[in-house]
N, C-alpha and C positions, 0 to 999 in steps of 0.2 A: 504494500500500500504506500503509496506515495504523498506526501506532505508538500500540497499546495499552496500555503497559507494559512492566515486565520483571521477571521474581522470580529472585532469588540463591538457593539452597538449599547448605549447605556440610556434608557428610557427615562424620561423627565415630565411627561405629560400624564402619567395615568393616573386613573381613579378608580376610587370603590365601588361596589354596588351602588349605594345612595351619591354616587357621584363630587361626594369629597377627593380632592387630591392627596393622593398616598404622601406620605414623608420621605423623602429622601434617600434614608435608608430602604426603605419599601418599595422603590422605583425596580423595576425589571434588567437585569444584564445579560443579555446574550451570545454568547460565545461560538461564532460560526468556524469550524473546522472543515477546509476545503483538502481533499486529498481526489485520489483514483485507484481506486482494486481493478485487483486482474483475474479475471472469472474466466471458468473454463470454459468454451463452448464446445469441446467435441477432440476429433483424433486428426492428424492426414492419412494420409493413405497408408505411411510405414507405425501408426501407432501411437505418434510422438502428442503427448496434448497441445491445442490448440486453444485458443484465448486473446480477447481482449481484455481494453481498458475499458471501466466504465465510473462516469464521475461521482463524487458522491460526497455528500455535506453532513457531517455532526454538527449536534446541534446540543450545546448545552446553556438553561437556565438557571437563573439563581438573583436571591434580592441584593440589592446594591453593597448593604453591610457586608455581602459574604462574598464580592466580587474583590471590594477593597480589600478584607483582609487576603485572601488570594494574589492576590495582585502586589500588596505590598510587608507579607509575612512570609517570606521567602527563606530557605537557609542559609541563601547567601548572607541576608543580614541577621543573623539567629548569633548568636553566641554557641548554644550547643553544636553546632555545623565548623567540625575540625578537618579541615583539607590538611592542615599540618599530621595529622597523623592517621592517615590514610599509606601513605610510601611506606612504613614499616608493616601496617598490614597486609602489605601486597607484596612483601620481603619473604614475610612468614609463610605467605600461603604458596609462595614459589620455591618452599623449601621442603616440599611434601608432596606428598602424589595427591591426594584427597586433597589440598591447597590448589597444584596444579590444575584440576580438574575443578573447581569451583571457578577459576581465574578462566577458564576457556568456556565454561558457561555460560560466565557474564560476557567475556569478548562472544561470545556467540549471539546473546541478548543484544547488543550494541546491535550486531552486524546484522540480525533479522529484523531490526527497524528500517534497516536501508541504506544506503550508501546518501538518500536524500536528505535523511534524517540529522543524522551524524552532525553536518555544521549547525545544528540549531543545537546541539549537545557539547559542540566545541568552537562558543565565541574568538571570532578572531583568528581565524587559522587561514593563513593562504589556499586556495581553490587547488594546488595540486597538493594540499597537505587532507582534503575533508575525508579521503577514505581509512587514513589512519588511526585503527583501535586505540591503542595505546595512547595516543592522545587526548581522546575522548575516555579514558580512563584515568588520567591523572588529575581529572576535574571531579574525582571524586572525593566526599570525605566523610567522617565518621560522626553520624550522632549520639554523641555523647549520654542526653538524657534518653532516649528510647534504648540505646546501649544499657545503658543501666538497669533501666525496666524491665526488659527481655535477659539478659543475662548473656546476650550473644551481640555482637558485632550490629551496627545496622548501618548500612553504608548511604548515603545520597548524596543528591548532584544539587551544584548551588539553587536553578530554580527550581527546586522540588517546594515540597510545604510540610505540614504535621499530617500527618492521616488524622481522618475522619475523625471525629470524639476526642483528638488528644489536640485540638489546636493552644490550648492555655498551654503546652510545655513549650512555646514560642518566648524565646528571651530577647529582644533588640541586643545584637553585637556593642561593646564602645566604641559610639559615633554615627550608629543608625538609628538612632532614635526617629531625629528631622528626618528623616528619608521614607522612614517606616510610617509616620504619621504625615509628612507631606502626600505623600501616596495618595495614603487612607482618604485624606481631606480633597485630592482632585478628583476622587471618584464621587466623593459626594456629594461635589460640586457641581458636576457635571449633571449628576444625577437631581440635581436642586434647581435647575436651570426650567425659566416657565416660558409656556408656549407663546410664540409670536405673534 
C-alpha cells in the first residue's frame, strides 16, 4: 500500500441538535489518509498473479481536544522518549540469535511499509538514502515509562504518541513545554474560528 498523503481539515462551524454552536474543543477533525493497494485481479497465462492499483482514502474522526493532543503530545517532545539509549539496545540484541532475529523482524516491519513509507519514518534523509533500514532505525528510542510498566523494552519513533488509555504518562521534555501547548492552542484556534 502506498502512502499518498494526508489532509487535516478542522471544522469550526458546527452545531448541536438544538442548533447551539459546539465549543471549540467539540469542533470535528478529520484526518484524510490518501494511499493505493494493489488487488489481485486474476493469473496470465504462465500462473504468475496479476493486479492493479486501486485508490483508496482512510478516513479518521475525532473532537478537536483529541486532534490537539495528537498532534502536539508526540515522543519527540515527551521526556520519557530516550533515543539516547536505544544504540545499546540494539548492541545487545545483535549479540544473540533471538536478539538477531527480533532486529530483522523489525527491519522486516520497516521494509513491509514500503520503500514509500520509509522517508516519512526518516526526516531528512537524501532521496538516494530513503530505502535504507538502518536509518530509519536509528530514529528509534526507548520509552522509559511504558518500559517500566510492562517490565520489557518498548521501543518508539519520535512521532509516535501514548497508546490508547495511557495518554497522562505524557511528560513535556525540558523546553517543550511552549511547543506542546502552542500546538495545542492552534488547533483550537483554528477550530474556534466562526463562519463568514
Amino acid at each position: 500500500m502506498k502512502n499518498l498523503g494526508e489532509t487535516i481539515s478542522i471544522g469550526h462551524g458546527a452545531r448541536d441538535e438544538d442548533g447551539t454552536r459546539l465549543e471549540p474543543e467539540e469542533q470535528l477533525v478529520v484526518r484524510e489518509f490518501e494511499s493505493e493497494a494493489d488487488i489481485n485481479v486474476g493469473a496470465d497465462h504462465e500462473g504468475t498473479p496479476t493486479g492493479q492499483s486501486i485508490p483508496l482514502t482512510i478516513t479518521a474522526e475525532m473532537p478537536a481536544h483529541e486532534a490537539a493532543d495528537i498532534f502536539a503530545k508526540t515522543c519527540s517532545r515527551c521526556a520519557h522518549h530516550r533515543p539516547d539509549l536505544w544504540p545499546a539496545w540494539q548492541r545487545d540484541f545483535d549479540r544473540t540469535k533471538e536478539g538477531r532475529e527480533g532486529m530483522n523482524r523489525l527491519r522486516a516491519e520497516i521494509l513491509s511499509r514500503g520503500a514509500d513509507q520509509i522517508p516519512s519514518m526518516i526526516n531528512g534523509l537524501d532521496e538516494e538514502d530513503i530505502h535504507d533500514v538502518e536509518h530509519a532505525l536509528s530514529r528509534f528510542g526507548v520509552c522509559v515509562a511504558l518500559s517500566e510498566m510492562s517490565g520489557n523494552p518498548i521501543f518508539s519513533l519520535p512521532e509516535s504518541t501514548c497508546p490508547e488509555g495511557q495518554e497522562d504518562l505524557f511528560r513535556p521534555r525540558s523546553g517543550a513545554r511552549r511547543a506542546v501547548d502552542g500546538i495545542r492552542d492552534r488547533v483550537l484556534h483554528l477550530a474556534s474560528k466562526k463562519l463568514r
